[in-house]
C-alpha positions as a Markdown table, in Angstrom:
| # | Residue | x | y | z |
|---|---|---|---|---|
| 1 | Unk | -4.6 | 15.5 | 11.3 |
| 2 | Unk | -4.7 | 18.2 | 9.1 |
| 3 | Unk | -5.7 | 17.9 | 5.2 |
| 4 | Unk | -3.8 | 19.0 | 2.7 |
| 5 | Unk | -5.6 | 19.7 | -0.7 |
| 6 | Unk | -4.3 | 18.3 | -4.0 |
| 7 | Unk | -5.0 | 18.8 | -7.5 |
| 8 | Unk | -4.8 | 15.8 | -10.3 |
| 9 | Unk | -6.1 | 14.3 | -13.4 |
| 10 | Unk | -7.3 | 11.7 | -13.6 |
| 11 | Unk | -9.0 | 9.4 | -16.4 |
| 12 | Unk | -12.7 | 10.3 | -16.9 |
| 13 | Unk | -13.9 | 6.5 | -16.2 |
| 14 | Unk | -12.3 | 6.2 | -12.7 |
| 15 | Unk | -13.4 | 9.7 | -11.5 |
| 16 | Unk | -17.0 | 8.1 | -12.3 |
| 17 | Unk | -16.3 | 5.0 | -10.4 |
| 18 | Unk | -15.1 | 6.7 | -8.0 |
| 19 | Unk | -17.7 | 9.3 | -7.5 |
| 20 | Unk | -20.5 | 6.2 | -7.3 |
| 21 | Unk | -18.4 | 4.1 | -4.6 |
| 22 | Unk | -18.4 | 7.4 | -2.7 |
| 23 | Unk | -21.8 | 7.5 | -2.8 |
| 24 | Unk | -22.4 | 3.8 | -2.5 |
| 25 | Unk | -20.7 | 3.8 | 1.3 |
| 26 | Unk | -21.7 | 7.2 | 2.3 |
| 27 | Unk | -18.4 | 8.6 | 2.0 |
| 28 | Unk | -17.4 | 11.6 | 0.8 |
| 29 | Unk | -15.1 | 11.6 | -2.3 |
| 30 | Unk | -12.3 | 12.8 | 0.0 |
| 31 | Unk | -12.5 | 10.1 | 2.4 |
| 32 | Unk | -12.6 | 7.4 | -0.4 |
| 33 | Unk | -9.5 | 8.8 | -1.8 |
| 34 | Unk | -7.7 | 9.0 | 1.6 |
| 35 | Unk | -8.5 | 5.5 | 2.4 |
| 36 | Unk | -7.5 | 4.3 | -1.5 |
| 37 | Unk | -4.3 | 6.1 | -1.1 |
| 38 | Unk | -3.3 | 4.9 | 2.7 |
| 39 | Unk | -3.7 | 1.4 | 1.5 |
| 40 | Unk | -1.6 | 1.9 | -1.8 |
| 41 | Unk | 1.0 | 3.2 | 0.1 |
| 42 | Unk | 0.7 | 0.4 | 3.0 |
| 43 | Unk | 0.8 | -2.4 | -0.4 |
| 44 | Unk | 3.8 | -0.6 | -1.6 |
| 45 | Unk | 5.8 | -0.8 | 0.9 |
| 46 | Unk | 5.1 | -4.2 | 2.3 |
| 47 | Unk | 7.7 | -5.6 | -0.4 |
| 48 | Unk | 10.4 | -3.9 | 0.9 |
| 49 | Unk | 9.8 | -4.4 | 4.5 |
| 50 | Unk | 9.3 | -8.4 | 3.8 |
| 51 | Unk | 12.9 | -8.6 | 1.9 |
| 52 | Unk | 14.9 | -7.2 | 4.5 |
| 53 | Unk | 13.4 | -9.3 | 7.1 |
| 54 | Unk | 14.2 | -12.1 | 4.6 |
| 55 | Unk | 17.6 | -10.9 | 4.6 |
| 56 | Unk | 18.0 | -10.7 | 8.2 |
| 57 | Unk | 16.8 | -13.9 | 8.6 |
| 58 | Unk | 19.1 | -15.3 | 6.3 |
| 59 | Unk | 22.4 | -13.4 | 8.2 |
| 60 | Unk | 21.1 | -14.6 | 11.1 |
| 61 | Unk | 20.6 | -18.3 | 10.2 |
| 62 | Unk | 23.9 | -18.5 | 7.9 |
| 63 | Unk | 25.6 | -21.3 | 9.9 |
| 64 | Unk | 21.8 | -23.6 | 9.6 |
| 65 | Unk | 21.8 | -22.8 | 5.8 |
| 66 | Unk | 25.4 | -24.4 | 5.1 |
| 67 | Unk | 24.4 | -27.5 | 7.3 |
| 68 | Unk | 21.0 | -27.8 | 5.6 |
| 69 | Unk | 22.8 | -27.3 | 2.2 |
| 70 | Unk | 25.4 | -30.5 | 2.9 |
């Protein structure tokens, strides 16, 4: 895949923390970042994903709700 080069600030403390987990794994710092921001993205947009199967779920099984409810 190709990369794509960004530019940011970011707070002085995590650029340091960052910088030593890089070196800690043997990783450059672009491959840490590329892994932190794949799994942010992947916890973000688990929430969404689990309510509308939770609404589906709940269309589908309208008829066992109202007997369950009674």
């Amino acid at each position: 895949m190709a990369a794509v080069k960004v530019s940011s600030k970011v707070d002085e403390r995590a650029w340091q923390d960052l910088k030593a987990l890089a070196r800690e794994q043997h990783q450059s710092i672009s491959g840490v970042l590329t892994e932190a921001i794949r799994e942010y993205v992947a916890r973000r947009r688990v929430r969404p994903e689990v309510l509308r199967l939770l609404e589906d779920s709940m269309v589908e099984n309208e008829e066992l709700g109202r007997l369950l409810a009674q």
